[in-house]
Legacy VTK file of the C-alpha trace (Angstrom):
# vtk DataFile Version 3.0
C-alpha trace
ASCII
DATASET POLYDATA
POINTS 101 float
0.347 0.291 -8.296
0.171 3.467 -6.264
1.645 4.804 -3.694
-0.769 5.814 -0.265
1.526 7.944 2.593
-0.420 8.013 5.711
0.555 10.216 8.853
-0.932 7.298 11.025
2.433 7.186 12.270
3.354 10.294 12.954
6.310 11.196 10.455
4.776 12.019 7.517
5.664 15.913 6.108
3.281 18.678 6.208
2.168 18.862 2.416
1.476 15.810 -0.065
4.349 17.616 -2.808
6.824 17.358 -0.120
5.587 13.676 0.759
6.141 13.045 -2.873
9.476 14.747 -3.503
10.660 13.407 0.029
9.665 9.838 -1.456
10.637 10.230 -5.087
14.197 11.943 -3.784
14.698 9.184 -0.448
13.346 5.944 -2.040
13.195 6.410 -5.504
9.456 6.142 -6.115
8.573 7.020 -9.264
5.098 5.369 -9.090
1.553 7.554 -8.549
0.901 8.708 -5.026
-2.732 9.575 -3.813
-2.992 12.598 -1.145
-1.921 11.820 3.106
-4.688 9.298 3.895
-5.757 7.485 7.019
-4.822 3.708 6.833
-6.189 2.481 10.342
-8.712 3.370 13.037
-12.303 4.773 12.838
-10.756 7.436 10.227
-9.529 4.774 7.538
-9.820 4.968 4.426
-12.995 2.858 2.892
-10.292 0.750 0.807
-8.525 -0.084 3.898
-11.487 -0.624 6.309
-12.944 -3.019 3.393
-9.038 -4.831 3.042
-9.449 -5.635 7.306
-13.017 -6.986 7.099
-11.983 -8.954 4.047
-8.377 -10.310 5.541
-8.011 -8.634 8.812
-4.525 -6.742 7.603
-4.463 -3.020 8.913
-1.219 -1.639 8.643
1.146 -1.095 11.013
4.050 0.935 9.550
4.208 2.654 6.379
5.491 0.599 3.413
2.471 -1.965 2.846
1.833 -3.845 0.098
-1.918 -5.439 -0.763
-2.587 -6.997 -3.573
-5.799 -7.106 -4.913
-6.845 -9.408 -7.801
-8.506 -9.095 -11.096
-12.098 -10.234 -9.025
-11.158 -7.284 -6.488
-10.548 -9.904 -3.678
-7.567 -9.393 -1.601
-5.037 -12.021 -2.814
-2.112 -11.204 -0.528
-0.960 -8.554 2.342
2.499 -7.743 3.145
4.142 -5.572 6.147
6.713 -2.723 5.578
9.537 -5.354 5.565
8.882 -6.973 2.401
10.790 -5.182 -0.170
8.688 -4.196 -3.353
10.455 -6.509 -5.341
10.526 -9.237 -2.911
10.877 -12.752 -4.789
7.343 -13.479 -2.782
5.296 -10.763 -3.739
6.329 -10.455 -7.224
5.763 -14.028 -7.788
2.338 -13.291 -6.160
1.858 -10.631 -8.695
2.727 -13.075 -11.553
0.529 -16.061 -10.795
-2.362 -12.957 -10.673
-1.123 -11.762 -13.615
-1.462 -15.164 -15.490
-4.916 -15.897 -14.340
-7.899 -15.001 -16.907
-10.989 -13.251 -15.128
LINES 1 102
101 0 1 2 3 4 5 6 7 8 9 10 11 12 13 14 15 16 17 18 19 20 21 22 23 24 25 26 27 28 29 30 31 32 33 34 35 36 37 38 39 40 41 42 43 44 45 46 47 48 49 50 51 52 53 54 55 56 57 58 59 60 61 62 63 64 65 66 67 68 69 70 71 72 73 74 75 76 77 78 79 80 81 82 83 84 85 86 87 88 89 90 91 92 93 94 95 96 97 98 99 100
């Protein structure tokens, strides 16, 4: 799991350390975070270009969760409502968990 801020929507803080300690301090994160990265548009990220030709998700707030499978196919997308340890993505998680590749 890792964490990927994005100032896509405008409200992300000027350096990634305060991103981090902002997150770490606000939500509790305590998971890696990768440096301020594009999520959508012509200036995404290849990960997240490659997750919308592969599912069509792009995301459209902060707080995302894709999961991507043991074959590195997208198995699931989930918007900023879905809480991290939402009965339906961990469960997700699980079955991927349980599979052998």
């Amino acid at each position: 799991m890792i964490a990927v801020p994005s100032d896509d929507f405008n409200q992300e803080l000027d350096t990634d350390e305060a991103v981090k300690a902002f997150c770490e301090l606000t939500y509790g994160i305590d998971m890696p975070m990768s440096t301020t990265t594009s999520v959508k548009g012509n200036q995404a990220h290849p990960f997240f270009k490659d997750v919308k030709a592969l599912s069509g998700f792009v995301p459209k707030w902060n707080f995302n969760k894709i999961l991507i499978g043991g074959d590195g196919k997208v198995v699931g997308t989930w918007g900023s409502t879905t809480k991290p340890m939402a009965a339906k993505l961990t469960k997700a998680i699980e079955n991927e968990l349980s599979k052998t590749h």
